[in-house]
N, C-alpha and C positions, 0 to 999 in steps of 0.2 A: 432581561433587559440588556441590550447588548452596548457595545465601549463604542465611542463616535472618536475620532480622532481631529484636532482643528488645529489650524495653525493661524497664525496674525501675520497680514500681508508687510505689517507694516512696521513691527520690534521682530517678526523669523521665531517669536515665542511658538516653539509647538507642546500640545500639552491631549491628553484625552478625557475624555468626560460619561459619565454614565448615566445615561438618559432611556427613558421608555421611548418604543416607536414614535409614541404619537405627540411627546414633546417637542414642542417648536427650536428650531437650531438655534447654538450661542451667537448673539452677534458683538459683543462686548470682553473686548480683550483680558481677562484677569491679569496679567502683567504689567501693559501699558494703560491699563482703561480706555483706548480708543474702539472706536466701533467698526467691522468688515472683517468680524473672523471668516476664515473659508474652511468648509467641512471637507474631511481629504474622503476618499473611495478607501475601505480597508481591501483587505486582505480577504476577511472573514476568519473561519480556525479550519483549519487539519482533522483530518480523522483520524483518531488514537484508537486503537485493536491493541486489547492487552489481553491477555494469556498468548499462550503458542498453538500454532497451527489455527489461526481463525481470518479467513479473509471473507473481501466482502462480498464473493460470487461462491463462500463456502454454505452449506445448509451443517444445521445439528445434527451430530449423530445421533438417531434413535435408541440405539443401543452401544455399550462402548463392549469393545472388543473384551472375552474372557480370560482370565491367566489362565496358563498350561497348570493343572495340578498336578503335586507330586512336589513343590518346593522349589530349590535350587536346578531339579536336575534337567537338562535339556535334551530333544528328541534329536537323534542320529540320522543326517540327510541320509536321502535314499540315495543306493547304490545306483549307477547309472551304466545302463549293459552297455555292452561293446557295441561298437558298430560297425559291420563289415567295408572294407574300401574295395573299389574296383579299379583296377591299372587303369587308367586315363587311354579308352581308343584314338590311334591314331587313324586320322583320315588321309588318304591320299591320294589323292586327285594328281591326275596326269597333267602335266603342265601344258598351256597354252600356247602354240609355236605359233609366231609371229611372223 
């Protein structure tokens, strides 16, 4: 059942109220007791994502990632071979006489 929010045009009493859809809206001010509450447009709510790493264009993982066994001990990045440089060719073009 969702929260209606009203206000009274005529004491600024604003107040909210919990109502099923299909209840007919307050028209009677609980403050002032006059009649011409106006139903305000909410908000609605927020979407709350709780744990970490879950958005809403994310899917489940099937399977969750394995630990490395063997304990504490960590694998040694691979060595990464040399790689040879070549002196930078120069180009040289005869200049253009004007």
């Amino acid at each position: 059942m969702p929260t209606y929010e009203y206000v009274c045009p005529k004491c600024h009493h604003a107040f909210e109220a919990f109502q099923s859809m299909s209840a007919a809206p307050l028209t009677e001010c609980p403050k002032c007791g006059k009649r011409g509450l106006t139903r305000l447009i909410g908000g609605g709510s927020g979407l709350i994502f709780k744990g970490s790493g879950f958005y809403i264009t994310d899917y489940k993982n099937k399977k969750a990632p394995e630990k490395a066994a063997g304990g504490g001990e960590k694998a040694a990045p691979p060595k990464a071979e040399p790689t040879k440089t070549e002196p930078a060719k120069a180009a040289s073009k005869p200049a253009a006489a004007a």
